[in-house]
N, CA, C and O atoms as a Tinker XYZ file with bonds, in Angstrom:
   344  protein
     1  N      0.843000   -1.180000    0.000000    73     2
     2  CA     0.000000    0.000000    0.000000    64     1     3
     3  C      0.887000    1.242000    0.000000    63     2     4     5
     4  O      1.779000    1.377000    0.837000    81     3
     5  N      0.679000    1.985000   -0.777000    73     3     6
     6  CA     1.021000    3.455000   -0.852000    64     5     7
     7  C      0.976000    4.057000    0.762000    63     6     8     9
     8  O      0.374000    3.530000    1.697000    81     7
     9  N      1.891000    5.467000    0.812000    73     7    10
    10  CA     1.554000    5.849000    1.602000    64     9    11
    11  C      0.709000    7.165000    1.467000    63    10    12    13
    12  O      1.214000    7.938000    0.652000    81    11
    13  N     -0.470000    7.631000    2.064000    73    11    14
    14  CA    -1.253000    8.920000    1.953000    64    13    15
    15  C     -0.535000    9.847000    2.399000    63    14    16    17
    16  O      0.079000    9.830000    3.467000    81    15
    17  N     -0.575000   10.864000    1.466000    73    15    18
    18  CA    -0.308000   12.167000    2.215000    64    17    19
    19  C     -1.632000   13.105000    2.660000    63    18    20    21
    20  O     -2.528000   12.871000    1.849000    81    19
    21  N     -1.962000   13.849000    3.422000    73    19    22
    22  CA    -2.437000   14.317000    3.889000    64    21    23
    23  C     -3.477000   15.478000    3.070000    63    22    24    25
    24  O     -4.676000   15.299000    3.285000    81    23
    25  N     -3.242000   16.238000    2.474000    73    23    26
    26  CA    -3.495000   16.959000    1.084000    64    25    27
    27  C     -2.860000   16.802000    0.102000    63    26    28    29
    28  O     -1.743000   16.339000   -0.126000    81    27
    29  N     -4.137000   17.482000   -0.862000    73    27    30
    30  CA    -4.069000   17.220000   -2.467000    64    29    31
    31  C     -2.441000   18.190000   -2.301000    63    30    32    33
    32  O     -1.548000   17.697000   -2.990000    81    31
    33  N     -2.171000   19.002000   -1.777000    73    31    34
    34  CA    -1.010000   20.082000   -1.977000    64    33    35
    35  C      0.326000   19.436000   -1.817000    63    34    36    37
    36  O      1.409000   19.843000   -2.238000    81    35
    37  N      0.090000   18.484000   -1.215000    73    35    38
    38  CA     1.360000   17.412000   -0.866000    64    37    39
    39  C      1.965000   16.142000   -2.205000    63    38    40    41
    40  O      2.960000   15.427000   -2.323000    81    39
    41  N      0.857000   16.376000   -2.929000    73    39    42
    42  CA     1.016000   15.464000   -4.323000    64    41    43
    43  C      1.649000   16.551000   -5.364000    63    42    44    45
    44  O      1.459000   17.760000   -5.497000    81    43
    45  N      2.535000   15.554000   -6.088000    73    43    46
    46  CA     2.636000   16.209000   -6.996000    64    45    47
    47  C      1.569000   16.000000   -8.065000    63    46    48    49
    48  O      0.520000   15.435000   -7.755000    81    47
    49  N      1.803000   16.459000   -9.401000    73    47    50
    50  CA     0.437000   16.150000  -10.645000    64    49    51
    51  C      0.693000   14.171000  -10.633000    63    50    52    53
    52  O     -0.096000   13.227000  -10.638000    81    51
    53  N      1.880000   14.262000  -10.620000    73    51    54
    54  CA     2.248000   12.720000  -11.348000    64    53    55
    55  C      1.775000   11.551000   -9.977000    63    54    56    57
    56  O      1.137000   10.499000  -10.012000    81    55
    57  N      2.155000   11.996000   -9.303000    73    55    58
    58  CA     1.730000   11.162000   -8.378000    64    57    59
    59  C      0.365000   11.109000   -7.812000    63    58    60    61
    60  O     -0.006000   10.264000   -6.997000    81    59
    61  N     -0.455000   12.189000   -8.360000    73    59    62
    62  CA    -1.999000   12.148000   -7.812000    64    61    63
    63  C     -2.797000   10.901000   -9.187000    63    62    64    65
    64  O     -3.721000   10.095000   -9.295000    81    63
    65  N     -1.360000   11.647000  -10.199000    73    63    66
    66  CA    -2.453000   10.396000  -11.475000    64    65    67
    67  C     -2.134000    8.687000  -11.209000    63    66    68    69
    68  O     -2.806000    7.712000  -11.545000    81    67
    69  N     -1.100000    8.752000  -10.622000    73    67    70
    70  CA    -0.707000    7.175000  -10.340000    64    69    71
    71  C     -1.849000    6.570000   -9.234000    63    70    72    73
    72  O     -2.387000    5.464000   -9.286000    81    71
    73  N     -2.052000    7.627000   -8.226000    73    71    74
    74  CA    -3.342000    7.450000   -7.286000    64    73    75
    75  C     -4.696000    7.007000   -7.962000    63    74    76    77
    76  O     -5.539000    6.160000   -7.667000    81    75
    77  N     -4.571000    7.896000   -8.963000    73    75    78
    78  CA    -6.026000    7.303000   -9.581000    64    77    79
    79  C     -6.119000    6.483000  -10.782000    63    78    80    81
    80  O     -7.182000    6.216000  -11.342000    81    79
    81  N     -4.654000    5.988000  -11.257000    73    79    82
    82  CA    -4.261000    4.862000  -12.437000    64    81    83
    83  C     -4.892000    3.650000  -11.360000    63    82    84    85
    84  O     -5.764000    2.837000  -11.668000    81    83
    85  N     -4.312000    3.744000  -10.222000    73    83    86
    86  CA    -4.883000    2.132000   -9.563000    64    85    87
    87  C     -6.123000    2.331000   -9.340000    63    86    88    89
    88  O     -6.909000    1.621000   -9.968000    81    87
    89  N     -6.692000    3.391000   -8.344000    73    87    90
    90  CA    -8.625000    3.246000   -8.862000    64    89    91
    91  C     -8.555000    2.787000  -10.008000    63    90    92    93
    92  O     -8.386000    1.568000  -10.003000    81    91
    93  N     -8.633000    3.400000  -11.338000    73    91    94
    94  CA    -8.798000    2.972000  -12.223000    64    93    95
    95  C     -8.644000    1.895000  -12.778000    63    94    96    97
    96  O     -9.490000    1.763000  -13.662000    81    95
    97  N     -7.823000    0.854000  -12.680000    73    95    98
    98  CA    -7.204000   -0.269000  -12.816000    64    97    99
    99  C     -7.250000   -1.400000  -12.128000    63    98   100   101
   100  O     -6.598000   -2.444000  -12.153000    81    99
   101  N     -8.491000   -0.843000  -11.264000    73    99   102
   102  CA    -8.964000   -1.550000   -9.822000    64   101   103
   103  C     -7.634000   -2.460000   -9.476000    63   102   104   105
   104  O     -7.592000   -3.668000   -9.710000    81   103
   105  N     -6.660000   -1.787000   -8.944000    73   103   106
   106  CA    -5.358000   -2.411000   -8.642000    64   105   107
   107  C     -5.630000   -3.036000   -6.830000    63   106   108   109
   108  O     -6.109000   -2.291000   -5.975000    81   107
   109  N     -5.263000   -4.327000   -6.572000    73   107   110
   110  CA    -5.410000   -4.999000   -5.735000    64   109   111
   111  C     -6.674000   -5.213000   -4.788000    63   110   112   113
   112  O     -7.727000   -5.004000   -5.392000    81   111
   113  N     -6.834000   -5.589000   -3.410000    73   111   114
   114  CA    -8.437000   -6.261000   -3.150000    64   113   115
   115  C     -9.282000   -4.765000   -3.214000    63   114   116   117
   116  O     -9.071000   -3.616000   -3.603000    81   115
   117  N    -10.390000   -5.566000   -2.564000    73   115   118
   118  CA   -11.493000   -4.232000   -2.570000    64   117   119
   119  C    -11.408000   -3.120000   -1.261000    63   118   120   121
   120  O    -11.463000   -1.895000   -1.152000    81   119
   121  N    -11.282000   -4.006000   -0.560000    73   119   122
   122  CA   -10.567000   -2.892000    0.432000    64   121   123
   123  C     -9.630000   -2.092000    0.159000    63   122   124   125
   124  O     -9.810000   -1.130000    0.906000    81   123
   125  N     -8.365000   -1.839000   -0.723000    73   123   126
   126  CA    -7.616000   -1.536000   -0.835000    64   125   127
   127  C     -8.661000   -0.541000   -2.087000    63   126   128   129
   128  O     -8.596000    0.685000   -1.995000    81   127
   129  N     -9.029000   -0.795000   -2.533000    73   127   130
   130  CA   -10.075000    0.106000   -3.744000    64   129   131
   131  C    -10.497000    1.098000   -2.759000    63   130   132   133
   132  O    -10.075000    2.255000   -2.740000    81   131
   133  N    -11.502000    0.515000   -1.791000    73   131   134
   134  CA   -11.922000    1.447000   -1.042000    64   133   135
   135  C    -11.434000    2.624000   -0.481000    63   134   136   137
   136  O    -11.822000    3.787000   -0.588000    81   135
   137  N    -10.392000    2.049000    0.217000    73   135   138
   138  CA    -9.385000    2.870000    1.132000    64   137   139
   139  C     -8.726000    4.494000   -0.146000    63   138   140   141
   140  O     -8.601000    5.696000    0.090000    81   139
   141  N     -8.464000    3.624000   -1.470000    73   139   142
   142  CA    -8.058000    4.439000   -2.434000    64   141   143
   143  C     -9.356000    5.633000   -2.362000    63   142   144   145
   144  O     -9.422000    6.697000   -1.747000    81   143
   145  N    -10.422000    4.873000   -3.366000    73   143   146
   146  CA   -11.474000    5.901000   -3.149000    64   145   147
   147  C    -11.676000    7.079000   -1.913000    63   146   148   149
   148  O    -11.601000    8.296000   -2.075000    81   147
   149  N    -11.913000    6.460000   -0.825000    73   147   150
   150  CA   -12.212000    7.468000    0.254000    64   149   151
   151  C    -11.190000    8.632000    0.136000    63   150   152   153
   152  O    -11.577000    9.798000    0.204000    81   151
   153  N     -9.436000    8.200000   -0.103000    73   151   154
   154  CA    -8.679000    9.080000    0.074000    64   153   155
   155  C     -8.849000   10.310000   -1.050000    63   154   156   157
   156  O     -8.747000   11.536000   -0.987000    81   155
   157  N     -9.113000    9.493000   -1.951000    73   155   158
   158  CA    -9.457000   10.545000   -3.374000    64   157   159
   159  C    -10.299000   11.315000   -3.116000    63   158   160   161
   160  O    -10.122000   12.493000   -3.427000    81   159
   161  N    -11.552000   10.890000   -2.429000    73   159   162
   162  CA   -12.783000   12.164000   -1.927000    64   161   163
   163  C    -12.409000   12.809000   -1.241000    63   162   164   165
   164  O    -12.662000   14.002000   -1.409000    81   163
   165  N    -11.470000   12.335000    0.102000    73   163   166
   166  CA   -10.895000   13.059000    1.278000    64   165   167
   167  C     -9.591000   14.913000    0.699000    63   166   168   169
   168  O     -9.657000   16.134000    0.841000    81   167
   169  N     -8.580000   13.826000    0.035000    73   167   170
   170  CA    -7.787000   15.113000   -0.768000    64   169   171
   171  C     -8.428000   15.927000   -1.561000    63   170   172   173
   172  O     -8.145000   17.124000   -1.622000    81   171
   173  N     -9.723000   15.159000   -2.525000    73   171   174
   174  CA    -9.848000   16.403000   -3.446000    64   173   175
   175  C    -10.697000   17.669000   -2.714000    63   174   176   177
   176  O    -10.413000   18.807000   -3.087000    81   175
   177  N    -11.570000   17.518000   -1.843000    73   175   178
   178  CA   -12.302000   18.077000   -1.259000    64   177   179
   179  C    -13.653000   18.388000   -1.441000    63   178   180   181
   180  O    -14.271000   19.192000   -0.743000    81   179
   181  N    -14.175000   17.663000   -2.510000    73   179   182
   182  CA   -14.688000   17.371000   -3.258000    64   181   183
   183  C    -15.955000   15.811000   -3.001000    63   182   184   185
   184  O    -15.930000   14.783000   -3.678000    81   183
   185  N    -16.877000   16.099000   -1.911000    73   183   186
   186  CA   -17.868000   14.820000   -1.588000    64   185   187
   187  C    -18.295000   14.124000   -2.991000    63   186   188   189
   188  O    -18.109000   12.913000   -3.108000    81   187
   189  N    -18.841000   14.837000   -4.016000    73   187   190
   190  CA   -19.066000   13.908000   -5.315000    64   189   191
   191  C    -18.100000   13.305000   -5.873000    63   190   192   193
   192  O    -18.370000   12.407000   -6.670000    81   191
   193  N    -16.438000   13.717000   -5.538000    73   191   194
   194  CA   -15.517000   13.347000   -6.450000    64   193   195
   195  C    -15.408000   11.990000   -7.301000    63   194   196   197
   196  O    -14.775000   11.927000   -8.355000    81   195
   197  N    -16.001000   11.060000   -6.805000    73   195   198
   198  CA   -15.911000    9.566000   -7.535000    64   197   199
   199  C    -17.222000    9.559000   -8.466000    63   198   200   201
   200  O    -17.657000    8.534000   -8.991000    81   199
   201  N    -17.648000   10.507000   -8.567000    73   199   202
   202  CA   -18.406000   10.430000   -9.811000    64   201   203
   203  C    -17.767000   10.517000  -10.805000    63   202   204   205
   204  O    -17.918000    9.717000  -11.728000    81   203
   205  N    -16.696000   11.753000  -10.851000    73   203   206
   206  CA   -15.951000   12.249000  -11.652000    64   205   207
   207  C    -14.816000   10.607000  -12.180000    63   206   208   209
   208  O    -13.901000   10.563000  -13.004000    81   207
   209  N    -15.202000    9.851000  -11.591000    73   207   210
   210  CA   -14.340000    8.417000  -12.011000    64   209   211
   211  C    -15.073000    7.353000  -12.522000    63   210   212   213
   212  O    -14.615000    6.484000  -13.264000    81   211
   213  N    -16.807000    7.469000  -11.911000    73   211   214
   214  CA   -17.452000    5.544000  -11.850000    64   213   215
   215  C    -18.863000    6.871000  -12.568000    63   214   216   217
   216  O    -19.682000    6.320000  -13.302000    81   215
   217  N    -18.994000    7.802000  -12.442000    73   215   218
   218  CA   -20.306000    8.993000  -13.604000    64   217   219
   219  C    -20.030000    9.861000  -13.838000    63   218   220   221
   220  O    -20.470000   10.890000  -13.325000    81   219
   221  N    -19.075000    9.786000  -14.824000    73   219   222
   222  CA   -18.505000   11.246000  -15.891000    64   221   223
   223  C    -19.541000   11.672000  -16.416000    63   222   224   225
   224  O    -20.483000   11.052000  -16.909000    81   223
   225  N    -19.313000   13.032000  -16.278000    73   223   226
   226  CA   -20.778000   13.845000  -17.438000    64   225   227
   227  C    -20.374000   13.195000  -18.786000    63   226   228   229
   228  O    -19.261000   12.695000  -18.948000    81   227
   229  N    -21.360000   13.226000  -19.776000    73   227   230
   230  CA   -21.548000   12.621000  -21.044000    64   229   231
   231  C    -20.225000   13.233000  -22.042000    63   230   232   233
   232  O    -19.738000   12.599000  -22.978000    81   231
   233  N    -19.751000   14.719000  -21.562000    73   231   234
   234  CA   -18.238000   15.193000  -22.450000    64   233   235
   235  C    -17.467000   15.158000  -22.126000    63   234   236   237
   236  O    -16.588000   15.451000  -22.937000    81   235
   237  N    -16.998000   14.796000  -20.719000    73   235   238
   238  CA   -15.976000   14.757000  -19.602000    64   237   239
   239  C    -14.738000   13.534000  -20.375000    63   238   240   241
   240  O    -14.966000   12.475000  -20.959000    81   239
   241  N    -13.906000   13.974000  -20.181000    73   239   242
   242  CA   -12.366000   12.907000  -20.610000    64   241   243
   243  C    -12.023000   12.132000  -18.843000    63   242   244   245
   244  O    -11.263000   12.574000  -17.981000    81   243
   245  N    -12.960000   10.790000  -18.786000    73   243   246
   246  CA   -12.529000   10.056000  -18.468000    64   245   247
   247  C    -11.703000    9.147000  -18.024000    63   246   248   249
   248  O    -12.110000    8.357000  -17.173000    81   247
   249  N    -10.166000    9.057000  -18.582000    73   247   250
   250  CA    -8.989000    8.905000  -18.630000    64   249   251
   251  C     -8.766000    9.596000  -17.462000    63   250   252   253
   252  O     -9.200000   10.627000  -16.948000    81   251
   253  N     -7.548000    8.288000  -17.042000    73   251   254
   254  CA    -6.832000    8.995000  -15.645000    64   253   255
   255  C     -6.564000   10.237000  -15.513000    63   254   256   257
   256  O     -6.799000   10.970000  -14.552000    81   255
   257  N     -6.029000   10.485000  -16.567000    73   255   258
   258  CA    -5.413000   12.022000  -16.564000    64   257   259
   259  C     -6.590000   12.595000  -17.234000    63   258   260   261
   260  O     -6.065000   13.380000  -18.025000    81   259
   261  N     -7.666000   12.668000  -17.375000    73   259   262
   262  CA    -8.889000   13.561000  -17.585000    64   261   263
   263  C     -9.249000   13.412000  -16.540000    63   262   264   265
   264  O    -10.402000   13.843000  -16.517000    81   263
   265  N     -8.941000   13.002000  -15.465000    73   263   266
   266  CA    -9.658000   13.179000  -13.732000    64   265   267
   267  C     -8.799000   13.896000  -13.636000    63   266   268   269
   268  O     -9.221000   14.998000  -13.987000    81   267
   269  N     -7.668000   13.961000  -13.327000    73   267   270
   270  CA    -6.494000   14.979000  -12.896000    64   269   271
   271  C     -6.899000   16.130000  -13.360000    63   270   272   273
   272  O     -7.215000   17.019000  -12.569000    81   271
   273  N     -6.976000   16.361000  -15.019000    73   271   274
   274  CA    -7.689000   17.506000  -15.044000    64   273   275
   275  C     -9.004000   18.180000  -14.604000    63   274   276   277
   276  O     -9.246000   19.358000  -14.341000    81   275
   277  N     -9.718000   17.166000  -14.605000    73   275   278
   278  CA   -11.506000   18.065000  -13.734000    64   277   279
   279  C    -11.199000   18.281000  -12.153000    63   278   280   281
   280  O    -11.925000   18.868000  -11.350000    81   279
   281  N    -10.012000   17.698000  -11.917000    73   279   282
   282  CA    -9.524000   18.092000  -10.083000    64   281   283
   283  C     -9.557000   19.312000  -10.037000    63   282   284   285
   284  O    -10.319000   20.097000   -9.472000    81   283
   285  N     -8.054000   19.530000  -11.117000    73   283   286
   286  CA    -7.276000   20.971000  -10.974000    64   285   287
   287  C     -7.937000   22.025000  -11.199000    63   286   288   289
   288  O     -7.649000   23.115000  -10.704000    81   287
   289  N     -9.210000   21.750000  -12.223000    73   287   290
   290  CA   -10.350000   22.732000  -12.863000    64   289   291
   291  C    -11.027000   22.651000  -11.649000    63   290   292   293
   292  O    -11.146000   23.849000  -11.391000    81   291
   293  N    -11.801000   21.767000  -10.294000    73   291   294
   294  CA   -12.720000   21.892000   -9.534000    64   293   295
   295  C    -11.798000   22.541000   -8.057000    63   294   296   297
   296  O    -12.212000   23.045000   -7.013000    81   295
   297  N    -10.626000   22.295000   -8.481000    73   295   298
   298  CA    -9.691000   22.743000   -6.949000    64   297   299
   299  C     -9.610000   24.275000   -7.510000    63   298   300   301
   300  O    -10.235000   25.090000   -6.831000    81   299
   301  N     -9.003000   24.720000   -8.526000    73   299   302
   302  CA    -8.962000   25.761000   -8.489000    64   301   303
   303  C    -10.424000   26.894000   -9.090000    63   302   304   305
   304  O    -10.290000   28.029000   -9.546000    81   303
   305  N    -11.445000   26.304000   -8.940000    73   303   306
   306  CA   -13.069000   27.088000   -9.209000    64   305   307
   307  C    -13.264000   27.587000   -8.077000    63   306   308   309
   308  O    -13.729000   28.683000   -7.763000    81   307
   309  N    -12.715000   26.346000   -7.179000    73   307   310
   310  CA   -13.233000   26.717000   -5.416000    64   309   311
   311  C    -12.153000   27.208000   -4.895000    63   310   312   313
   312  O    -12.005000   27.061000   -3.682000    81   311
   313  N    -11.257000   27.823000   -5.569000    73   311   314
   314  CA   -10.192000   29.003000   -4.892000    64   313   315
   315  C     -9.364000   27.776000   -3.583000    63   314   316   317
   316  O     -8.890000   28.165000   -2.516000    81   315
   317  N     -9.383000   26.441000   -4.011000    73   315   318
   318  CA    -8.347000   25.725000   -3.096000    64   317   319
   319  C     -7.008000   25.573000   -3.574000    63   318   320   321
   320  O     -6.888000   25.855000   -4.766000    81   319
   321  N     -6.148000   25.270000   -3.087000    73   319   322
   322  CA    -4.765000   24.857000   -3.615000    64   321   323
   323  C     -4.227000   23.800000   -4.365000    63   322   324   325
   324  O     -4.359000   22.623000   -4.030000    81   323
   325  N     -3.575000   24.206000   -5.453000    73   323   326
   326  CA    -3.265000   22.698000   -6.558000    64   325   327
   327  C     -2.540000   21.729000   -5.970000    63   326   328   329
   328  O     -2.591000   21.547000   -4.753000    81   327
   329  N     -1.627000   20.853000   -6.955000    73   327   330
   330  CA    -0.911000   20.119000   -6.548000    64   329   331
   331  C      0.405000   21.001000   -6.642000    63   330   332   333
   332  O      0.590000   22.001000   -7.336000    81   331
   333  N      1.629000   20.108000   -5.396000    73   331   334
   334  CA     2.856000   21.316000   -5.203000    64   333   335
   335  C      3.838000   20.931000   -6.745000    63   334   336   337
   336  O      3.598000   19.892000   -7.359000    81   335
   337  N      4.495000   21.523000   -7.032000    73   335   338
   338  CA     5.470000   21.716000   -7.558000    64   337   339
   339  C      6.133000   20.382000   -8.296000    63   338   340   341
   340  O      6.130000   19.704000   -7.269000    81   339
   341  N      6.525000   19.761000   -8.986000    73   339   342
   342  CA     7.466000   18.175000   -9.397000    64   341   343
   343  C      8.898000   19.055000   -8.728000    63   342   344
   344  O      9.999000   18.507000   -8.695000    81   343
């Protein structure tokens, strides 16, 4: 298991998409899915966020890295902080 960091601000871009390559990839048991999920709702700040993964709007880019992008677009709408720096 990965280790969590605490906020989305603590990820870099690359490492928030590897976070959600294994959601995506339903990488190891379901618990371990879970635990992923929750953290993804928890960092983004964001209670609907796993829609944005398991009910994309009908134009939404889907793709790991089309979640990364509707983050950075929903983190920075709500005036929160991106991911830090590579």
């Amino acid at each position: 298991m990965r280790p969590f960091k605490n906020n989305l601000s603590e990820y870099t871009e690359s490492e928030f998409l590897e976070l959600i390559q294994e959601i995506c990839g339903v990488v190891g048991t379901e618990e371990y899915q879970d635990e992923l999920l929750e953290h993804f709702i928890e960092v983004t700040g964001c209670a609907a966020a796993s829609d944005w993964i398991y009910y994309p709007q009908d134009d939404a880019d889907d793709s790991a890295e089309g979640i990364v992008q509707t983050v950075k677009a929903w983190r920075a709408a709500n005036r929160l902080p991106g991911f830090k720096d590579a």
